[in-house]
N, C-alpha and C positions, 0 to 999 in steps of 0.2 A: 444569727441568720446566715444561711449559706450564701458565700456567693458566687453566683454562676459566672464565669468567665464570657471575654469577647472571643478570645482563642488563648491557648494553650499546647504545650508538648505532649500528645501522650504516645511516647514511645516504648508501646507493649511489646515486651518479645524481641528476641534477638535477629540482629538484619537477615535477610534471604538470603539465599543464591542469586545472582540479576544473570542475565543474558550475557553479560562481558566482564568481565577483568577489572578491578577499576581502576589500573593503568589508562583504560578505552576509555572510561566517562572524563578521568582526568585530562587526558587528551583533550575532548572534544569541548570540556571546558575551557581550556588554555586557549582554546583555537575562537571560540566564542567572544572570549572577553580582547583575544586581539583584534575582533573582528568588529566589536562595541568602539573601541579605543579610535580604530581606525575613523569610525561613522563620527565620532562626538560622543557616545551615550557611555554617560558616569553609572547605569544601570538598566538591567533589562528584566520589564513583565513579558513574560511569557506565559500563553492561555489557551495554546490548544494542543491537542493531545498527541501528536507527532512530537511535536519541539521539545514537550514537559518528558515523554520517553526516550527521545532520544538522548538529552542531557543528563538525564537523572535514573531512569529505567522503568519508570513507574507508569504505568501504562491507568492513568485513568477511566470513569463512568460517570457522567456527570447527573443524570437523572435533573437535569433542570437547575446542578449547581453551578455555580462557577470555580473551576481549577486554576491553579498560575504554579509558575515557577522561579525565584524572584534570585537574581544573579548581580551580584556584584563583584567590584575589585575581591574580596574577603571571602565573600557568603554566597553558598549556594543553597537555595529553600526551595522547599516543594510547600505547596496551600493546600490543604485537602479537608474535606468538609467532616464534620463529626459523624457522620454517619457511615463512617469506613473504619473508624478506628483507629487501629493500628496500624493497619496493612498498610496503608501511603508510607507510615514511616520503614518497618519492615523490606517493601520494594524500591525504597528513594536509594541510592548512591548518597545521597547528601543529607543537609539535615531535613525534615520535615516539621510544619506548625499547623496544629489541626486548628479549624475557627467553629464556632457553633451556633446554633442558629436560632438563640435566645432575642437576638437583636437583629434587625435588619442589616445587610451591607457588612457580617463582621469579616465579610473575606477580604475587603479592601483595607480592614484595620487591620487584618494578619501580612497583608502586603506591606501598609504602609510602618510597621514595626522593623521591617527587614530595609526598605525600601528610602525611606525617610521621607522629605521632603525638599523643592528646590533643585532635583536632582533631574539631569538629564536625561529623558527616561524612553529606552527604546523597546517598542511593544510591536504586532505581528499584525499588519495594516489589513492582511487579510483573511483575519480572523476575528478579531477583538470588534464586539458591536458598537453601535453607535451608543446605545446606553452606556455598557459601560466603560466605553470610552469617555465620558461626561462623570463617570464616577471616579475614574482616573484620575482626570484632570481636578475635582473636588477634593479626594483624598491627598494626592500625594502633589497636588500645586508646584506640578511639575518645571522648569525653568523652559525647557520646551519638550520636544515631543520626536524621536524619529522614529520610522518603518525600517523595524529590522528583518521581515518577512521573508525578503528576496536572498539579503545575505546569509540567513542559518538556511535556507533551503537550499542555497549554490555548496554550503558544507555537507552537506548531507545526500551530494549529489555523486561525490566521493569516497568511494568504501573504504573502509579498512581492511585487512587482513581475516578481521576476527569476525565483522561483518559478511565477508564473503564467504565466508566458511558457511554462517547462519544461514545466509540464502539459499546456499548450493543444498544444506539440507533441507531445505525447505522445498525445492526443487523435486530432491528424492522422494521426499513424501506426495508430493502433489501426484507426481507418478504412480505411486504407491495406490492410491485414489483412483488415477485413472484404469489401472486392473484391475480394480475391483468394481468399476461403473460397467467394462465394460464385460465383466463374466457377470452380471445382472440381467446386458439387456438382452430381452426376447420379446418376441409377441404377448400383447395383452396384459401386460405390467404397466402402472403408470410411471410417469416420470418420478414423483415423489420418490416413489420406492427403488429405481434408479439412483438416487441422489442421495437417499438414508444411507445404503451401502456405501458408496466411496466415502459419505461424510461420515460412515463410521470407523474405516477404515486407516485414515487421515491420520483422526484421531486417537485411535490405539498405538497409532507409530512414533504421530510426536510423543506419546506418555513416554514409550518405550525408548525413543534416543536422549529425550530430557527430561527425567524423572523429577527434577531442581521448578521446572517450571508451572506458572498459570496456565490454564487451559480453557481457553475462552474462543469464538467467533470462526474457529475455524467453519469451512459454507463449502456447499456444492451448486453452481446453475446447471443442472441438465434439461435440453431443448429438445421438443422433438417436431418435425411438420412446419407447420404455418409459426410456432413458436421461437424459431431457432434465426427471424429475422433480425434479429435487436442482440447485441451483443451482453446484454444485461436485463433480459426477460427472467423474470422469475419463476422459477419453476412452477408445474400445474399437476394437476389428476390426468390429461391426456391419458389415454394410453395407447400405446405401440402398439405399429402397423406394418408390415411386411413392405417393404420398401420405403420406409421415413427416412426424411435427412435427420441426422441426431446432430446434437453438438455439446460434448463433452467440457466442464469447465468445471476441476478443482482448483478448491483457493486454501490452502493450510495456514491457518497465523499461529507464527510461533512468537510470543513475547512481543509482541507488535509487528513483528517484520510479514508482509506480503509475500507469497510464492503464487504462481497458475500454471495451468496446465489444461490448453484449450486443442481443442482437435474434434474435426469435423468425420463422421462415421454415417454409414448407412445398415440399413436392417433387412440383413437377406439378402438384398440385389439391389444394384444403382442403375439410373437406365443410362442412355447413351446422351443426353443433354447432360445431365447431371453432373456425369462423367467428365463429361470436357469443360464446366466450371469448374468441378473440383478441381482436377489438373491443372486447369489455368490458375488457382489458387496456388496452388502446390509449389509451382516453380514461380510464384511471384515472391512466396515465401523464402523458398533459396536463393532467387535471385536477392532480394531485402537483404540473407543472414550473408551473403557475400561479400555487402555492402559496410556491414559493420566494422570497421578500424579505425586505426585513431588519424585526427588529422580531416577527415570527413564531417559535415553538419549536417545535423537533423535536418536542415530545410534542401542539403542537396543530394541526401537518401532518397526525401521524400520526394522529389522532382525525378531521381531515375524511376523510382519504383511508378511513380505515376505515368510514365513515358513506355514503360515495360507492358500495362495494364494497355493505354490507349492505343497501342501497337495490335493489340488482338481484341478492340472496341467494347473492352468492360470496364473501362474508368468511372463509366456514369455511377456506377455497379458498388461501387466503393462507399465505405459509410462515415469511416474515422480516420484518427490518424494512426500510421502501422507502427508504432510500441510507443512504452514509455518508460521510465525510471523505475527501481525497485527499492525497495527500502523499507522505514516508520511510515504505512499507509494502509490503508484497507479501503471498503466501501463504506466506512463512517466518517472514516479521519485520512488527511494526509496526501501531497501529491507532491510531486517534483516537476511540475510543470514547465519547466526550464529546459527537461532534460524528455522531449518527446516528438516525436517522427512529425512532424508536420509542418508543413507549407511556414509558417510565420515564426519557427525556433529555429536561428543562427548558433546553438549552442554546438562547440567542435567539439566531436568524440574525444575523451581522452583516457588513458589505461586509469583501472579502478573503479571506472562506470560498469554500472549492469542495467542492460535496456532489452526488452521484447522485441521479437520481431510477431507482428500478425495483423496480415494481411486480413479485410475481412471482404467478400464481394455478399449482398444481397439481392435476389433476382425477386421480384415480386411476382406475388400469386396470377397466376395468369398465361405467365411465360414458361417456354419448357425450362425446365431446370430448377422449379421456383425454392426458395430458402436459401436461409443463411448459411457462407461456408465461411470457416475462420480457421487456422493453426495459430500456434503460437509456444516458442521456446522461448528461453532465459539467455541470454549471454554474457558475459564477461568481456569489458574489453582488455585487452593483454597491448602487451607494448607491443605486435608486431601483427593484432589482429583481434579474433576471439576466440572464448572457449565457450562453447554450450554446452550447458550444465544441466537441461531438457534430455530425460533419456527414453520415452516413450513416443512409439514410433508415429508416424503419420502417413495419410497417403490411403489411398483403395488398395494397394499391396495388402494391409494390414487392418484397416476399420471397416471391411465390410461383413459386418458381424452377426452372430445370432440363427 
């Protein structure tokens, strides 16, 4: 009789190209497991999909499975479900152990082979569910339990050389997008077909600077009217109209890394309320990217910037907070929430961060000027300041289009 396994190796195929050197992953494991050492934890499950990529390169899909990453003193494992195959092994940096799903739960027996038992064991407080945090603590009868969440995401807050290279292309391409969203728009097009364009544009660029990579999730939001209120409205059939606020927003993922490139446009003609939102935007925005160096904290960016706004009585006006971290994150997975403009983050700027500026004011329907306006560049902080790595322009100079 055959018999079917709980988990297994199958390591089809010889490794890939990954994203970095694996000098980088070695690093960032080395930095990982001082960072365990430090906490107590003799091992760490790791389970959601920034952590598992950034340590290993393997950018998971879970489709309802569950993923980990199982790290110790020794052993670095990637868990990937049978219904990938090879490719987990193929994309991991490290080793990978497929589990299968002949039997219920066999991913926690692929964990607990690497993992053991009795072991101090640190997992990702805000990510890991309550389920199967109970399957955790069943399987691998853990000695206790710590939240390593905070500490790999304060690593990860910190670029590398190699990663900022990744960004700053990711940058160019998001640009790349944004010429191509904006020789689309004209009268009578919907937004869709706005958004096909740059997101096809994106994507022929990332093929063509990383020929070695996955090609997945790259997105466009393009806004136009009443839609351009919400910073994360999803595109529609609208179609353009001779005088719309637009609001342009490419997102390029290259191998998990996040880029954007958001910029507020009009069609035709801006009238004169409009006008002097936008501008008051404009220069909330420069004022924000002047604020950024090191030495400075997000919560006392966010106190000028917010004092800049109430000065000319549009703070009500405001929606979020103005930027946040770059890095392993998308609109599925992924945040550095440590690392973002807002009233309650004490986190000081320090060289190797890369953080947004974008300011966004929304005027409701009703009032002259109504819709959303938002910019937004990338920055680098540098030891004496930053460098913005955003090269497409902003401003009624340049986005009153079509």
């Amino acid at each position: 009789m055959t018999t079917r396994p709980e988990f297994h190796r199958f390591h089809n195929g010889e490794k890939a190209a990954l994203p970095f050197a694996v000098e980088e992953y070695e690093d960032r494991l080395e930095e990982l497991r001082e960072r365990m050492e430090s906490a107590g934890a003799t091992v760490a499950v790791l389970t959601s999909m920034h952590n598992i990529a950034y340590y290993s390169g393997f950018l998971y899909c879970s489709f309802g499975r569950p993923y980990g990453l199982v790290v110790t003193e020794t052993d670095c494992v990637t868990i990937s479900a049978g219904i990938d195959a090879g490719q987990p092994w193929r994309r991991s940096f490290c080793d990978n152990i497929t589990y299968t799903d002949w039997t219920r739960d066999n991913f926690w027996r692929a964990v607990l082979s690497v993992a053991g038992t009795g072991a101090i064991v640190g997992y990702e407080g805000d990510h890991l569910t309550l389920m199967q945090r109970d399957k955790l603590e069943d399987f691998l009868q853990p000695l206790t339990m710590l939240d390593l969440s905070y500490s790999t995401m304060n690593q990860r807050m910190y670029k590398s050389p190699a990663e900022i290279e990744l960004i700053r292309a990711g940058a160019a391409v998001a640009d790349v997008g944004g010429y191509a969203i904006r020789d689309a728009i004209r009268e009578g097009v919907r937004e869709i077909d706005v958004a096909m364009a740059g997101r096809d544009a994106m994507e022929l660029e990332i093929a063509s600077r990383f020929p070695d990579a996955e090609y997945r999730d790259t997105w466009v939001w393009f806004q136009s009217g009443l839609n351009t209120d919400g910073a994360h409205n999803p595109v529609t059939g609208r179609v353009l109209q001779r005088g719309d606020i637009l609001s342009l927003n490419t997102f390029p993922m290259i191998s998990g890394y996040y880029t954007a490139l958001e910029r507020t446009l009009f069609l035709g003609e801006v009238d004169a309320a409009s006008l002097k939102i936008w501008e008051a935007n404009v220069a909330a925005h420069e004022y924000g990217m002047s604020l950024l160096k090191p030495g400075e904290s997000c919560a006392s960016i966010t106190g000028q910037i917010n004092a800049f706004l109430a000065e000319r009585d549009l703070l009500q006006y405001r929606t979020f907070g103005y930027g946040h971290s770059f890095g392993v994150l998308s609109h599925f997975y992924g945040r550095e929430a440590g690392l973002e403009l807002r009233e309650d983050i004490d986190t000081v700027l320090e060289p190797g961060m890369v953080i947004s500026m974008e300011p966004m004011l929304t005027i409701p329907e009703g009032l002259p000027g109504a819709g959303g306006y938002r910019e937004h560049d990338i920055l680098v902080i540098t030891e004496d300041g930053n460098e913005n790595i955003t090269g497409f322009p902003y401003g009624p100079e340049s986005n009153v289009v079509g």
